[in-house]
C-alpha positions, 0 to 999 in steps of 0.5 A: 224515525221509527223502529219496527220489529220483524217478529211480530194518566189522562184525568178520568172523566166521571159523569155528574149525577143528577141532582137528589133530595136529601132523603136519598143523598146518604144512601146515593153516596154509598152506592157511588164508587170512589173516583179514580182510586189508586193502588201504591205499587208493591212490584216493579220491573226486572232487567231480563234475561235476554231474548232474540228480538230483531229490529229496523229503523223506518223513516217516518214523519208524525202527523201532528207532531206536538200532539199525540193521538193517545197518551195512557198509563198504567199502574201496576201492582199485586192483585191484592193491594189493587182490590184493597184500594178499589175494594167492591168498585173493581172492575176487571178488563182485559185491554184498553182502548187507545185513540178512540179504539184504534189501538188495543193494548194488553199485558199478557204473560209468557203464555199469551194470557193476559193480566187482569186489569182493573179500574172503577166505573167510568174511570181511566186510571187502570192497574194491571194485576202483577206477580213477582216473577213473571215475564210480562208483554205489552201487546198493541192490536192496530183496528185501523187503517192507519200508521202508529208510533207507540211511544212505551215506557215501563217504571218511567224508563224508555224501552227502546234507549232505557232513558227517561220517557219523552213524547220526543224520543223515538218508538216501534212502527205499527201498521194497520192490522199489524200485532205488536209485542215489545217484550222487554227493554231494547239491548241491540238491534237483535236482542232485549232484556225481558220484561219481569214482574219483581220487588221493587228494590230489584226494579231496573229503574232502581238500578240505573243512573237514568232511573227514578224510583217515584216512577217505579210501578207504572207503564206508559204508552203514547200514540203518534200517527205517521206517514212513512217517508219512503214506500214501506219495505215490507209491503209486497211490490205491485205489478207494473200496469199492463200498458207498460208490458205493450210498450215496445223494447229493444231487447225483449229477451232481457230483464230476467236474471236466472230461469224460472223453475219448471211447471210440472202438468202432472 
C-alpha cells in the first residue's frame, strides 16, 4: 500500500579518456576534476514544529517488486564545506533526474526556492547546499504517464514511520503529472514534523532510539512503479456510454436523489 497526500549512491559513472602522450598527460590530469568528491556533513536534520499534512492510505502493487526504477542519495551540507571539498570542479543544478527523467526531484526552502545542488562533471554523488535554520521540502515532478512509489528518507530515517530506511517499508502515491511535497517526518494522518536544516548534535536521527549517526547528512529516495489495485478515488468517474442511456427502465423517473439547481436564461 501506498499513502498519498491530498495537498499537494549509485557509483558515478565517469568516461574514459582517450589515451594521451606523455607530454600532455601532467597538463591533462590537472584539468580532470576529481571523481566524485565528497563534502563531510556539517548539518543535520531537525524534528519540526508541526505542520497540517493530510493523508490516505491506496492500495497499490509494485511492478517489479525486487527492483526499483531509481534509488538516488543526496548529501547535504553548508555551501562552504561542499566547494571546499569539490573546489573549481563544482557544478551547480537545481533538480535531479530520477528514472531516466520520469521523476525530477528538488529541495527547496519555505518559499518555493530551491537549495543549490552540486556535484562534479559527470558524476552522480549530489550535495545539496543547507542552512541551519531552515525548513526544507523535497519536491518530486512526475513527467510521466506512469504510477511512482517514492520511498524518502532523510539522516537514514523513514519519513513516513521514522525507522530505519528499507526498499521494503511503505511510501506516497505519485501520479502522472502529479506534484509531490513531503514536508517533514509523518506524525499522524494529518500532521508532520518539519523538515529543518540544524547542527548535527540537534539532528532528529541523533535523537531517537531507531536513529544512527553515521547516517546523518544525507537523503535518500527510491522509486517503484505501481499499478493501483482499485480504481484511483481521485480521478473524476466517466460517463455511463450512451447505449446504456437507450436501454429501456422500469422506472425512468428514479435514480436522482435531490433536484437539480436552476438554469437561469438570464
Amino acid at each position: 500500500r501506498v499513502a498519498t497526500q491530498e495537498s499537494v549512491s549509485a557509483g558515478a559513472a565517469m568516461s574514459v579518456p582517450a589515451p594521451v602522450s606523455a607530454s600532455t598527460a601532467s597538463s591533462s590530469a590537472k584539468m580532470m576534476a576529481p571523481r566524485e568528491a565528497k563534502a563531510e556533513s556539517t548539518l543535520g536534520t531537525q524534528w519540526g514544529e508541526g505542520r497540517e499534512s493530510v493523508t490516505k492510505v491506496v492500495q497499490a502493487s509494485r511492478v517489479t517488486p525486487d527492483r526499483p526504477e531509481a534509488v538516488q542519495q543526496l548529501r547535504y551540507s553548508d555551501r562552504e564545506s561542499i566547494l571546499r571539498a569539490i573546489g573549481k570542479y563544482a557544478e551547480r543544478q537545481n533538480n535531479v533526474l530520477l528514472a531516466n527523467g520520469d521523476v525530477e526531484m528538488a529541495v527547496v526552502n519555505a518559499n518555493a526556492i530551491g537549495f543549490p545542488i552540486y556535484s562534479t562533471r559527470g558524476a552522480k554523488d549530489y550535495h545539496v547546499a543547507g542552512r541551519a535554520g531552515d525548513r526544507y521540502e523535497l519536491v518530486y515532478t512526475n513527467r510521466s504517464q506512469r504510477y511512482y512509489e517514492v520511498i524518502a528518507t532523510v539522516d537514514g530515517l523513514d519519513v513516513l514511520n521514522g525507522k530505519p530506511g528499507s526498499l521494503k517499508n511503505d511510501g506516497y502515491l505519485i501520479r502522472p503529472g502529479e506534484r509531490l511535497v513531503i514536508d517533514g517526518f509523518r506524525k499522524s494522518d494529518r500532521e508532520v514534523a518539519a523538515f529543518r536544516f540544524s547542527g548535527k548534535e540537534r539532528a532528529y536521527a541523533n535523537n531517537t532510539p531507531t536513529g544512527d549517526a553515521r547516517n546523518v547528512g544525507v537523503i535518500g529516495t527510491a522509486l517503484f512503479e505501481v499499478r493501483l489495485d482499485e480504481r484511483d478515488p481521485d480521478l473524476p468517474r466517466r460517463r455511463a456510454p450512451e447505449v446504456e442511456l437507450r436501454d429501456p427502465r422500469a422506472f425512468p423517473g428514479d435514480g436522482d436523489r435531490y433536484a437539480p439547481p436552476p438554469q437561469y436564461r438570464r
